[in-house]
C-alpha positions in Angstrom: -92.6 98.1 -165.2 -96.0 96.8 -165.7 -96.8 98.3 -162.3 -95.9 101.7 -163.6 -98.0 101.4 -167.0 -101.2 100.2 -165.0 -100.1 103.8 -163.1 -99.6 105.7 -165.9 -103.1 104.2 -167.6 -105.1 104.9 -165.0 -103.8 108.4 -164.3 -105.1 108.8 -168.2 -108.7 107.2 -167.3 -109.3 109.6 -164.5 -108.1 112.0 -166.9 -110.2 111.2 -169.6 -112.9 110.8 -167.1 -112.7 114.8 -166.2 -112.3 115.9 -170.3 -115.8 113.9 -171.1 -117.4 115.1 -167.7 -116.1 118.3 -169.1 -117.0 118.3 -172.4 -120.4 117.1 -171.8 -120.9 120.0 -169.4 -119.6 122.8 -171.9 -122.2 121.0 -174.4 -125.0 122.0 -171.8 -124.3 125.5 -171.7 -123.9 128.1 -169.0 -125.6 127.4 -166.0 -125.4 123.7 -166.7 -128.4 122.7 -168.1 -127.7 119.0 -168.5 -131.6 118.6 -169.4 -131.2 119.2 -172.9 -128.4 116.4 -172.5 -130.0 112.8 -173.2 -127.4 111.0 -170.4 -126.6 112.9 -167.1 -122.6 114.2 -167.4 -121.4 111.8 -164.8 -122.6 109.3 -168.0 -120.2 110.5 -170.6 -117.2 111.2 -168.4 -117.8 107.1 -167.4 -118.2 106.5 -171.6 -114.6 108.6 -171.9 -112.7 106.4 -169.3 -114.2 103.4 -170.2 -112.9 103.7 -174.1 -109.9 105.2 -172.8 -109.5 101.7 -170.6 -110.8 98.6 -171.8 -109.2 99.1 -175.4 -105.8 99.5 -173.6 -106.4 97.0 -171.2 -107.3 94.5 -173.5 -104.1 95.2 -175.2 -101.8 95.1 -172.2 -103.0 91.4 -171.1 -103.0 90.4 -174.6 -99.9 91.6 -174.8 -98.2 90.2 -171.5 -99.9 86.8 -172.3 -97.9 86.8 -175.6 -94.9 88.4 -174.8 -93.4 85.2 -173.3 -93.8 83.0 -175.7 -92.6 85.4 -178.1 -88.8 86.4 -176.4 -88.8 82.9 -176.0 -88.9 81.8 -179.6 -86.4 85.0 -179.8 -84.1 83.3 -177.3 -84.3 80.2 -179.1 -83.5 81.8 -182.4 -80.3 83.1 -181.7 -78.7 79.6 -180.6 -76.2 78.2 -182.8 -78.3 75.4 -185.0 -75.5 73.1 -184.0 -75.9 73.2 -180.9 -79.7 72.7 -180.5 -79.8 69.6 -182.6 -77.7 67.8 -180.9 -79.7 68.1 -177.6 -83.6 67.1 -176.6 -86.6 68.8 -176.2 -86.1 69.0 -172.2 -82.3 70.1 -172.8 -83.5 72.9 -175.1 -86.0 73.9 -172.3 -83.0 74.3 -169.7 -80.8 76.0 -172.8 -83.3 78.6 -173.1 -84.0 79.3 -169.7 -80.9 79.6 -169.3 -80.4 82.1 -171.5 -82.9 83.8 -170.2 -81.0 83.9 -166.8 -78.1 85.6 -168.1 -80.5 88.2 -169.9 -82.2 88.6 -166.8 -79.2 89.2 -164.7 -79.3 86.6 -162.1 -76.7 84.7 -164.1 -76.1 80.9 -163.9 -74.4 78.8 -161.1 -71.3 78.0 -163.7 -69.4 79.5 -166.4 -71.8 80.3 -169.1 -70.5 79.5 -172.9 -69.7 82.2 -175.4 -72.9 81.4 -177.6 -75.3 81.4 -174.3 -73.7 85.3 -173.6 -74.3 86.4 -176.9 -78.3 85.0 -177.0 -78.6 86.7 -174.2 -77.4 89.4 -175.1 -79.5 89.6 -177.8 -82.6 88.3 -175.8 -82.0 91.6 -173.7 -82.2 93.8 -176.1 -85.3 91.9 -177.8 -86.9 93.1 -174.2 -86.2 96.1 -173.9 -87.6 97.1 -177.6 -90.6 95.1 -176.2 -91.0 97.1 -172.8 -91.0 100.5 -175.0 -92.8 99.1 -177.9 -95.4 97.9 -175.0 -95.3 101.2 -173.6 -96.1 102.7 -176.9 -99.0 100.5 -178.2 -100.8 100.7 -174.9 -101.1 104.4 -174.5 -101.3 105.1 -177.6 -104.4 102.7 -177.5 -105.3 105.1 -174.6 -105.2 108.3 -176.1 -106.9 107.2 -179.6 -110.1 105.8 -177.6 -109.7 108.8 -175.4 -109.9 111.5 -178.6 -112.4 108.8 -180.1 -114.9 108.8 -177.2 -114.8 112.8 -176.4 -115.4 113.5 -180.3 -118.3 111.5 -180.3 -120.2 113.6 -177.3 -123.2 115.3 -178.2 -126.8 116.3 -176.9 -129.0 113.4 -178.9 -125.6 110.7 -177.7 -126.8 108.2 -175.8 -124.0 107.5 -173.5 -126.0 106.6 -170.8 -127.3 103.5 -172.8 -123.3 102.5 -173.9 -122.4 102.4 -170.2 -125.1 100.9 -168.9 -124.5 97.7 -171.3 -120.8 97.7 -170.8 -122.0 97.4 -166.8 -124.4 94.5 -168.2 -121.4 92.7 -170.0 -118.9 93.4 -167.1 -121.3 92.0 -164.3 -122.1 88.8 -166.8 -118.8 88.4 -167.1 -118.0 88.3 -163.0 -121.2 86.0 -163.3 -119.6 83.5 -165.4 -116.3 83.6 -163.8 -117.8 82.3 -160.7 -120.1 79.9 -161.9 -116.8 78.5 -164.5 -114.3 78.8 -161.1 -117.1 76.4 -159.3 -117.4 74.0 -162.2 -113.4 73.6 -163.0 -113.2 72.7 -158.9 -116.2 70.1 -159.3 -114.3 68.7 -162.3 -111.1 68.7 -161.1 -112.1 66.8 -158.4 -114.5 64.4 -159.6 -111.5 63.2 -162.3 -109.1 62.7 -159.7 -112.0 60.2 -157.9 -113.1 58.9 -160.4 -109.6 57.4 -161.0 -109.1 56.8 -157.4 -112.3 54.6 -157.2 -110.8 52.8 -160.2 -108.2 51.2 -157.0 -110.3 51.1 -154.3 -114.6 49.7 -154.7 -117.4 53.2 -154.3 -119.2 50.4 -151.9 -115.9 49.9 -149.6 -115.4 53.6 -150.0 -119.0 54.8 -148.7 -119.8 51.9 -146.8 -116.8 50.8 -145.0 -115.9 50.8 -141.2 -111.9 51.2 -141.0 -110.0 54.0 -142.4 -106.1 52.4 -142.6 -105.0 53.6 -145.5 -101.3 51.6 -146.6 -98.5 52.7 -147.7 -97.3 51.7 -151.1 -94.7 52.0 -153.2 -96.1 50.3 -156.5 -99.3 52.2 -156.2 -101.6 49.3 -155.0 -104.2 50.7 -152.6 -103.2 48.9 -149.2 -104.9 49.2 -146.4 -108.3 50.3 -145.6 -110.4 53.5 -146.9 -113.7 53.1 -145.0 -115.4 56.7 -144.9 -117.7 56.3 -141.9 -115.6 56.6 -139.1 -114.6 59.9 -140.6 -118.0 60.5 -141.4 -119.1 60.4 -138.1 -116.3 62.3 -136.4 -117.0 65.3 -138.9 -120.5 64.6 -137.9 -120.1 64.3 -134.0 -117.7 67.7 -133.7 -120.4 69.9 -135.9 -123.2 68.7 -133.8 -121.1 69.4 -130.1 -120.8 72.9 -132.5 -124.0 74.0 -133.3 -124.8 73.0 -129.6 -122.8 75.4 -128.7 -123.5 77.5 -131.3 -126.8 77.7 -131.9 -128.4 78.9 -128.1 -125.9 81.3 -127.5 -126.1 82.5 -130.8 -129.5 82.7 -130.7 -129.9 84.2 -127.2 -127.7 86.4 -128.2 -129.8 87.9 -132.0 -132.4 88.1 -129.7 -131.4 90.0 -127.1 -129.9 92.7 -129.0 -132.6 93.0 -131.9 -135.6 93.0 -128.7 -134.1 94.2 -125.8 -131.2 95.8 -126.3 -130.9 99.8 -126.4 -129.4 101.4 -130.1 -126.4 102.5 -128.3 -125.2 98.8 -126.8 -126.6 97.2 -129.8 -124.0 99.6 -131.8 -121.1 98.2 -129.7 -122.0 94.6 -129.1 -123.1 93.5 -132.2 -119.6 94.4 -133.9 -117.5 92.9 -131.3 -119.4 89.6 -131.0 -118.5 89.7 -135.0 -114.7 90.2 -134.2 -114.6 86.2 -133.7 -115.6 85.4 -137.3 -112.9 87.8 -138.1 -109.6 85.5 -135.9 -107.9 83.0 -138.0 -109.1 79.3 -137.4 -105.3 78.9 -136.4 -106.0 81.0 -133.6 -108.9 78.9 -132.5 -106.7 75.8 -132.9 -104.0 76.6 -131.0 -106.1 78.3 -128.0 -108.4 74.7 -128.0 -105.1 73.1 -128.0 -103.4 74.9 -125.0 -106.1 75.8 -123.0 -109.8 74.7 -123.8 -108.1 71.1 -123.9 -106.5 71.3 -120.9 -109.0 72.5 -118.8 -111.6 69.7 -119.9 -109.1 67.3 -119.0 -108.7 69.1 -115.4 -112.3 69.2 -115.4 -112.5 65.4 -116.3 -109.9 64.4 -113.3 -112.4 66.2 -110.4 -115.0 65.0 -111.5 -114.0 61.5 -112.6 -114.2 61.6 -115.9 -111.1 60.4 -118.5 -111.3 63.3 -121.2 -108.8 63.8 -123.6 -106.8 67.0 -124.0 -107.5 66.6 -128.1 -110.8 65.1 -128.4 -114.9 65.8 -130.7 -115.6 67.4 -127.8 -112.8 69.9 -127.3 -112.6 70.9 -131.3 -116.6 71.3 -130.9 -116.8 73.6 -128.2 -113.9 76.0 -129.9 -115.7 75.7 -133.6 -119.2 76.7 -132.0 -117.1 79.4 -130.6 -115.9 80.4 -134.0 -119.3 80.3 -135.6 -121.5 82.0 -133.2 -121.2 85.1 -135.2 -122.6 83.1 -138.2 -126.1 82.2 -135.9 -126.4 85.6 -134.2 -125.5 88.3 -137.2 -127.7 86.1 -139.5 -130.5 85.7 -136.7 -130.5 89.1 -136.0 -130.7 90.3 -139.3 -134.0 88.5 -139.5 -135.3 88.8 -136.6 -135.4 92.8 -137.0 -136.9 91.9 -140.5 -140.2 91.1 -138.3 -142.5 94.1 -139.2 -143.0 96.1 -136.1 -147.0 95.9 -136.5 -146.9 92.2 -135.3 -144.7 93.0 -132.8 -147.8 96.1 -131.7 -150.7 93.9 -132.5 -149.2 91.1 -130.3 -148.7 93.7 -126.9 -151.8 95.3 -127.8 -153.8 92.0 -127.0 -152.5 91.6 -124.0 -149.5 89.5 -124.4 -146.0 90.6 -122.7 -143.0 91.1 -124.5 -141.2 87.6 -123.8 -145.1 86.0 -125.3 -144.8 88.4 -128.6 -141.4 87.4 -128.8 -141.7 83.6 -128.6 -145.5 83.4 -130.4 -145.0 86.1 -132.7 -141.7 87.2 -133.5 -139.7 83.5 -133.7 -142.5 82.1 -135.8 -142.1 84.7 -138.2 -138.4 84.6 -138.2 -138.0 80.6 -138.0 -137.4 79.9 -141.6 -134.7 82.3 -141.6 -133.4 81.2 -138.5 -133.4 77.5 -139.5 -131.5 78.8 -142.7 -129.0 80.2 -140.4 -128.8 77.2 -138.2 -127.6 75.2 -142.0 -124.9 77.8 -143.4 -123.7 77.4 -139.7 -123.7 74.0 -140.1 -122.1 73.9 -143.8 -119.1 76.4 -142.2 -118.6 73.9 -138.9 -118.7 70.9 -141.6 -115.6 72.4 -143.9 -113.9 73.4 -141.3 -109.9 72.6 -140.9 -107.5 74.0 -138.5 -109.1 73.7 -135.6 -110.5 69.9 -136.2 -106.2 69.4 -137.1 -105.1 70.9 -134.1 -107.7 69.5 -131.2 -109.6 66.5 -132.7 -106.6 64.3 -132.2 -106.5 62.6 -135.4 -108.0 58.9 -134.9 -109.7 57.5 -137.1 -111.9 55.2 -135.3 -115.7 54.4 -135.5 -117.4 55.1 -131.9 -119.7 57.4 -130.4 -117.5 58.7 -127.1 -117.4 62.5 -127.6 -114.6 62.8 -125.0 -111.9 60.5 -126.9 -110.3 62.0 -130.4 -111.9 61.8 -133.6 -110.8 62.4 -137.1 -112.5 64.0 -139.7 -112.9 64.3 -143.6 -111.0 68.3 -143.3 -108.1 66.4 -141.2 -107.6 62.7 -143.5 -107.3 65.6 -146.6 -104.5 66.8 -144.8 -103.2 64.2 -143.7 -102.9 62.6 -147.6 -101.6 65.7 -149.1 -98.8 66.6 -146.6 -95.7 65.3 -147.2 -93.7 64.0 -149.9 -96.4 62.1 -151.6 -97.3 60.5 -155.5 -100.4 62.4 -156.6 -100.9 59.1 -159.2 -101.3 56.8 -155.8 -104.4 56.0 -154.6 -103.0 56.9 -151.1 -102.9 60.4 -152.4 -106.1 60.5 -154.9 -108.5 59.6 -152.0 -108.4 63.3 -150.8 -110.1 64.0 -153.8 -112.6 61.2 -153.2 -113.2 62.8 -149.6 -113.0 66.5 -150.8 -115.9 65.6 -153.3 -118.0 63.8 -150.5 -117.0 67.5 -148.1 -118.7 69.6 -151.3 -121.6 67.4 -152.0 -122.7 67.4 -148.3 -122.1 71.0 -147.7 -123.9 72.0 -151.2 -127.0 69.8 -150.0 -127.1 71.6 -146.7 -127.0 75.1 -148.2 -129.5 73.8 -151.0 -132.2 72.9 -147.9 -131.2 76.1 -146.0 -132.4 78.2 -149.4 -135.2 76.1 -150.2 -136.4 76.0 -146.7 -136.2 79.8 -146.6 -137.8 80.5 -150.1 -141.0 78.1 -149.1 -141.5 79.1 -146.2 -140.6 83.3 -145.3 -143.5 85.0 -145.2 -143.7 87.9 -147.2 -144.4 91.1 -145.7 -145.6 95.1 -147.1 
């Protein structure tokens, strides 16, 4: 039913929306003069809608926050005294909902008793005056800013002004949602480590060599929780990435923003993009059954032992994944290059491949460098395909061809499965999650600085 009122109130807005376009319109006179208008009419059709909506849609979430709580203490109300003190605060919980069960109509899995029928009962009716009551309040919350708003047109109104700071607040507000989302996962996080490194040493943590972490069931941390061999292996598959990655990726910005004609620009550019649009389990399971493979075949002639699931199989398929990243980015600057260097350049002399190495990359190289980080930070966080081809071991050595884990695949690994969130076999994923953010946030932090110092700024 809720569906159906967010319907009906936005059939009103648009509504509302056409009578204040209208109205504002009539106010100008025949021929539509809107210059003796202070606000354009597009400006107080928006004014209309908007105190047609936000005043109802304040009231609808109000409302649907409350309304819970509210049917219920309802619920709770119409249970026999008798009954309720003789249970506990977690039996009344599992009275009430179900009571709420019967109202509902999915019933209960045994008989339900007489008093339980007639709460809910009662509880049903309580919704239903609630659904039309809700109904009531909210459009009539509608129609009065509605009637409110239109009255209030005139020539000297400033309804420009009133929409353009109800934009200000609205965009603040998406502002601070962000910003508050980012903080809470920061938080969250850093509690939950905080109380893991309360088991296990920070110095042991950073600095250790082995990753064994022991199964426990009195919540002792046994085993080992070194991070560098995890460290490394995160490290060791986003380097085999961006070498990957970042020549063809490059090659490829700079072919279609120099050499390339308009038309296969227009085709290529969007398909290359197509792979930053496939699912990372896609990439996982096609390193898995095939990339893998065919090192290992390729290992065998040649007389080399590589692993199916190895840092150098999950590499290759994640710098396949993020050479859309380098190339869209690259290109974008690249083309940013004003065109008089580009003339200057071939009109001393120097062939298109010179302008493009001495002129154009130099120009472009802060951006590109920025590129070459986000690239980075995205190889660095990334998950499936890292789960599926790295082979999940944990050990501390620099052979590319033998599996790896990495920090993505160990926060897996402790949070699948029937696990105690209070253990410290379970809270390092927090500790590792935290590491994940800080070293992704520092690479994005030089990517912007090393663009903001160093981009040249062009007429």
């Amino acid at each position: 039913m809720n569906l159906l009122l967010i319907g009906i109130l936005l059939a009103i807005i648009a509504i509302a929306y056409q009578i204040g376009l209208t109205r504002s319109k009539s106010i100008a006179g025949k021929g539509n003069n809107s210059a003796i208008l202070h606000s354009r009419p597009g400006y107080y059709g928006a004014l209309v809608a908007l105190w047609c909506g936000i005043p109802a849609g304040i009231l609808l979430i109000v409302w649907n926050i409350a309304e819970p709580s509210i049917l219920r203490h309802l619920a709770l109300s119409e249970l026999p005294q008798s009954v309720i003190g003789s249970l506990s605060a977690s039996d009344v919980d599992v009275l009430v909902d179900r009571v709420q069960a019967i109202a509902s109509g999915f019933g209960v899995s045994d008989t339900p008793k007489a008093y339980e029928v007639a709460a809910a009962a009662k509880l049903k009716s309580f919704e239903m005056i609630a659904l039309y009551a809700k109904f009531a309040v909210v459009l009539c919350a509608a129609i009065f800013g509605l009637l409110y708003a239109k009255n209030r047109i005139s020539k000297q109104f400033r309804a420009r002004n009133q929409v353009e700071k109800v934009t200000n607040i609205a965009l603040a507000l998406c502002s601070g949602i962000a910003i508050l989302t980012t903080i809470g996962i920061v938080m969250s996080m850093l509690s939950e480590a905080l109380r893991f490194f309360h088991f296990v040493s920070p110095v042991n943590f950073f600095f250790g060599t082995e990753w064994n972490p022991g199964f426990s069931t009195t919540g002792d941390a046994g085993g080992s929780y070194g991070l560098l061999p995890l460290l490394w292996g995160t490290l060791m598959v986003s380097i085999i990435a961006l070498l990957v990655a970042v020549p063809v990726g490059l090659m490829t910005a700079i072919y279609l923003a120099e050499y390339a004609k308009p038309r296969f620009r227009a085709i290529v550019k969007p398909v290359i993009e197509i792979l930053a649009g496939i699912p990372t389990i896609v990439y996982g399971v096609f390193a898995l059954m095939v990339i893998g493979p065919f090192f290992h075949h390729v290992g065998d002639s040649i007389g080399l032992n590589i692993n199916a699931t190895s840092a150098l199989t999950a590499g290759f398929v994640m710098g396949i994944m993020i050479i859309p990243f380098v190339s869209s980015l690259s290109d974008d600057i690249i083309t940013q290059v004003p065109r008089s260097l580009r003339d200057g350049s071939l009109g001393l002399g120097a062939t298109k491949s010179e302008t493009i190495l001495k002129v154009v990359l130099p120009a472009a190289l802060p951006g590109i460098v920025g590129a070459f980080l986000l690239a980075a930070s995205r190889a660095i966080g990334e998950t499936m395909i890292v789960v599926l081809a790295a082979g999940n071991s944990p050990l501390l050595h620099i052979n590319p061809l033998e599996a790896v884990s990495t920090v993505t695949v160990t926060i897996v690994n402790q949070l699948t499965g029937d696990t105690d969130f209070a253990s410290p076999q379970s809270l390092v994923a927090f500790a590792l999650g935290l590491t994940l953010f800080v070293i992704t946030l520092g690479l994005n932090i030089i990517a912007l600085y090393i663009v903001r110092k160093y981009r040249e700024q062009y007429e």
